[in-house]
C-alpha positions in Angstrom: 0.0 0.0 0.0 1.3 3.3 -0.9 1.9 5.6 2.2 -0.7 9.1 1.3 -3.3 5.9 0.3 -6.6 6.7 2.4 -8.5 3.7 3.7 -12.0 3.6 3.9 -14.4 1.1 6.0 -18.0 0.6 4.8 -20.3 0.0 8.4 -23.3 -2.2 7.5 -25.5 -2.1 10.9 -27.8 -5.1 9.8 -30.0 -6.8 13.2 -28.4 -10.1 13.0 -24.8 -10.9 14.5 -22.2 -11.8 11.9 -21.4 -15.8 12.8 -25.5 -15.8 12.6 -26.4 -18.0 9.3 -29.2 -15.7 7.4 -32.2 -18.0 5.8 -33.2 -17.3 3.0 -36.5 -15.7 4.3 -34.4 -12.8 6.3 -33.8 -9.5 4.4 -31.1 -6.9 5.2 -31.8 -3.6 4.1 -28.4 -1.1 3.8 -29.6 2.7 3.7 -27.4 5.1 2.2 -26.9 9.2 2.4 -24.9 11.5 0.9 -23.9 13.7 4.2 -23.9 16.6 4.8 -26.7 17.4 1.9 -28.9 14.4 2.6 -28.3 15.2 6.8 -32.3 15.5 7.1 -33.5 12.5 5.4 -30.8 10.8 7.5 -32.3 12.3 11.0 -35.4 11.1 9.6 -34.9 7.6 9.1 -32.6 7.1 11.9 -35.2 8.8 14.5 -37.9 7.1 13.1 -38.8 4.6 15.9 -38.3 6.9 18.5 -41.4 9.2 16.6 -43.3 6.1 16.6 -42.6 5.7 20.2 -43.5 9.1 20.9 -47.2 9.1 18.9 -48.0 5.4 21.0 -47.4 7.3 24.4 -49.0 10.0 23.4 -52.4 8.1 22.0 -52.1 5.8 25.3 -52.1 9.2 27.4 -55.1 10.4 25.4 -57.0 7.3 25.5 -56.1 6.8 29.4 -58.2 10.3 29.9 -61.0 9.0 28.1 -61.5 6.0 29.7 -60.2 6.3 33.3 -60.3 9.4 33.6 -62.8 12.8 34.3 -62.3 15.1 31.4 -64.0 17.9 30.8 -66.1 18.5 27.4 -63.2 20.3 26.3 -60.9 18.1 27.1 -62.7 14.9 25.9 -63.3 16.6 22.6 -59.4 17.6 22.2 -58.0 14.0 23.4 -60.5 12.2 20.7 -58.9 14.8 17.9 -55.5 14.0 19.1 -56.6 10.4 18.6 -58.0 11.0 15.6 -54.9 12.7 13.8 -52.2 9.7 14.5 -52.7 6.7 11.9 -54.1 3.4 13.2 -51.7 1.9 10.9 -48.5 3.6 12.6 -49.7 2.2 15.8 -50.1 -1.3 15.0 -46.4 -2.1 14.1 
């Protein structure tokens, strides 16, 4: 190797440990992003279950009002819009 050569590693983060035999049936998905340009779409996709975390807490706090708790009209009518505005589909995964 010539002594200015630069050595580069590409990281794969994949779920599975390495010595792990994949089956056929297990997919690994490698995301890539151009940094700095792409530095949003990268926050986005590695903060992405901690947003789904964030919308279950907050549907469970909004549904724990409504059924255990004594809201007034107001309240009631804002905790079933907050319901209402988070996918069923997110929540379900």
């Amino acid at each position: 190797m010539r002594p200015n050569t630069v050595r580069r590693r590409i990281i794969r983060l994949t779920p599975f440990a390495t010595a792990q035999k994949l089956s056929k049936s297990d997919m690994i998905c490698t995301l890539r992003f151009r940094l700095p340009d792409d530095q949003g779409d990268f926050d986005a996709a590695r903060l992405g279950r901690e947003a789904l975390a964030t919308l279950w807490e907050i549907d469970q706090r909004c549904r724990g009002l409504l059924k255990h708790g004594s809201p007034t009209a107001e309240q009631r009518e804002l905790a079933e819009e907050i319901r209402r505005l988070i996918p069923a589909e997110l929540l379900e995964r």
